[in-house]
C-alpha positions, 0 to 999 in steps of 0.5 A, a space after each residue: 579820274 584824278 588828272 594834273 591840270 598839267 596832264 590836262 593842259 598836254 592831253 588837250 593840245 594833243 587831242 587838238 593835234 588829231 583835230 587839226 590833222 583831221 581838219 587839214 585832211 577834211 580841207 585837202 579832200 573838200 570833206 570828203 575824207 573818212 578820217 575828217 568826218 568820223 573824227 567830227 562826228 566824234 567831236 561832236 559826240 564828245 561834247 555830248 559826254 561832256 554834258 552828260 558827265 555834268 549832268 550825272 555829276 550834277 555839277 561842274 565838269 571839265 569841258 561843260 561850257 564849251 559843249 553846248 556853246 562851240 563843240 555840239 554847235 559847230 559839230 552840228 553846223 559842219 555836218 550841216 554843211 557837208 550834206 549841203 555839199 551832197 556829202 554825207 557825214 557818214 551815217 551809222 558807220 561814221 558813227 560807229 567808227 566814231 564812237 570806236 575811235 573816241 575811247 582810243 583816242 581819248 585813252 592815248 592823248 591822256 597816256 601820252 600826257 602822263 608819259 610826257 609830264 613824268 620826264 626828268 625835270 631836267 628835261 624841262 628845265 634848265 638846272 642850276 649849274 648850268 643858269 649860273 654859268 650863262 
């Protein structure tokens, strides 16, 4: 998939939008939102794509070195954590409306990315005649 490092840049800080949304709710409900675990799990689960796109590539991809060392880690420790705290991550459901919602997900944060980079490039900057009149 041909993508901008632009694209990617947005489509990156969208898809942390969902997690923080997702990480403000799992702290509002002590983790006991369905929306918090199943986008955890499916955070999880994307960092095992990552590395499973290395591996079929058989080099370096995109998010290879964050997947092993943050986004596999804390997705493990934080489900951990959940069923320390007698609350379950959700089993085969959660990770099955995981597995459902990361493709969308994904797919939205990548169109709404394109969409807002393919703005005039007035709307993202000023255009001379209007610098030289400041």
């Amino acid at each position: 998939m041909e993508l901008s490092q632009r694209d990617v840049n947005v489509a990156i800080g969208l898809m942390g939008g969902v997690m923080a949304a997702a990480s403000a709710d799992g702290a509002r409900t002590g983790g006991r939102s369905p929306f918090f675990r199943t986008v955890l799990v499916g955070f999880g689960l994307h960092g095992v794509v990552h590395m499973a796109q290395a591996l079929a590539y058989r080099g370096y991809t995109p998010g290879v070195a964050t997947a092993p060392t943050v986004v596999v880690p804390y997705s493990l420790w934080a489900v951990r954590r959940l069923k320390a705290a007698g609350i379950e991550s959700g089993g085969v459901g959660t990770a099955a409306a995981s597995l459902a919602f990361l493709p969308v997900a994904v797919a939205g944060v990548h169109g709404l990315a394109r969409r807002l980079n393919r703005q005039p490039e007035s709307a993202w900057a000023c255009d001379a005649d209007a610098r030289g009149s400041l």
